[in-house]
N, C-alpha and C positions, 0 to 999 in steps of 0.2 A: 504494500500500500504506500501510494508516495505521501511527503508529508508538505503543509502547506508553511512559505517560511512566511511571516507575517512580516515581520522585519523588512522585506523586500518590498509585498505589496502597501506598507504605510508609505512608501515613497511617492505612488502614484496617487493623485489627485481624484480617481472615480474608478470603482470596483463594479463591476455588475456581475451580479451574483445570481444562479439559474439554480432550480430544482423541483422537482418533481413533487405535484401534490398527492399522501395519502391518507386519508380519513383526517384530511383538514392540515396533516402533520407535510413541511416541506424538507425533504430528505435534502440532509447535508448541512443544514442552515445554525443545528448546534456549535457545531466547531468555529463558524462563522460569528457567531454570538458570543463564544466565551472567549474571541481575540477583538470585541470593539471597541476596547479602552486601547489597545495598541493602533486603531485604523480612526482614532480620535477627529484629524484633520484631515480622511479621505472622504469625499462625498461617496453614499453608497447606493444603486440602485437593485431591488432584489426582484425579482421574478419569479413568479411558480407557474407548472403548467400544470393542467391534472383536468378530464372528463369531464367533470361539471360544468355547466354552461356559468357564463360569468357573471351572475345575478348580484345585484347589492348585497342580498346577505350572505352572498358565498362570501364577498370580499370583506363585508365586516368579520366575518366569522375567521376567514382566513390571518387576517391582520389581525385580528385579538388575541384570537390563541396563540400566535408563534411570535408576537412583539409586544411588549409591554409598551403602553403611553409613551413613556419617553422614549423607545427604540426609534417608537413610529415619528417622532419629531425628526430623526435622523438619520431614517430610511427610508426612499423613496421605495413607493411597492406595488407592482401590479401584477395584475392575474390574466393567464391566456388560455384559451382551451388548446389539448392538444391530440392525443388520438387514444384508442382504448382495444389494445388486441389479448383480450383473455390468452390465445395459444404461444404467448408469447412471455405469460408471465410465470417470473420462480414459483416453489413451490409450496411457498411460504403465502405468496401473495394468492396463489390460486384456492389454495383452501379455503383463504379470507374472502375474497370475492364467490367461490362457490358458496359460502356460508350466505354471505349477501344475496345471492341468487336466490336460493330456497328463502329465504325468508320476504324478498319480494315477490315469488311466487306465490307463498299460500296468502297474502293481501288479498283483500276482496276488491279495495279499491286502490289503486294504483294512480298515484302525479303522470302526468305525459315524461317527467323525468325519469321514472321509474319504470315505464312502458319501454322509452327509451336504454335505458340501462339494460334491462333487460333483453332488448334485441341484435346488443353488445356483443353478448356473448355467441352469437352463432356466427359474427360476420368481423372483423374488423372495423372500425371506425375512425377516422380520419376528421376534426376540426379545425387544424391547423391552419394558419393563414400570415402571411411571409408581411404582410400587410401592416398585422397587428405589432409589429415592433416601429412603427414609425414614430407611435407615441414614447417609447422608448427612446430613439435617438433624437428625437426633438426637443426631449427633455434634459439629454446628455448635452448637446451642443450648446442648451440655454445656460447653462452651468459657469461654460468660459473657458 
């Protein structure tokens, strides 16, 4: 596993930081957290992707749990959707979404998100859009 020198990256002026959303939780962003007193003077922007269509309270929910108040002063943060291929995931993750599965099946009624989800699993899916980073770099350039 390589390790990250922080020391290095306090040098640059703007980190953009990528990972993957699951059950709210954005894989990697720990280690990234317990070095932001070293990355004090780097502006930071974070990104997550993850299945969920990008509704306000994904994004609150998403920014609450993984930043405390003052992070979010300090971290610029946005949410993308990205793609979702069950036969492609570990098999850690597979149990957890089969668990998911069954228990959005025996629902009586089901969100169109959940209809959705569910039809996840038989096909691949693909939200991605090369697009949604523009807000991203328009952001980065306003910086300086």
């Amino acid at each position: 596993m390589r390790t990250i020198n922080f020391g290095k990256l306090s040098k640059y002026d703007l980190i953009i930081f990528s990972g993957s959303l699951h059950a709210v939780g954005i894989n990697g962003l720990k280690i990234l957290k317990q070095n932001l007193s070293r990355l004090a003077n780097t502006k930071i922007i974070e990104f997550a992707v993850g299945a969920s269509p990008p509704r306000e309270n994904v994004l609150d929910e998403t920014k609450n749990k993984n930043f405390s108040a003052e992070e979010q002063k300090n971290i610029m943060f946005y949410y993308f959707r990205g793609d979702f291929d069950y036969s492609k995931l570990d098999r850690v993750n597979k149990i957890l979404m089969t668990l998911l599965k069954v228990k959005l099946s025996i629902k009586r009624r089901r969100t169109p998100d959940e209809k959705g989800m569910l039809a996840a699993y038989s096909k691949s899916l693909d939200w991605a859009k090369k697009e949604s980073t523009k807000e991203i770099i328009e952001y980065a350039r306003s910086l300086g």
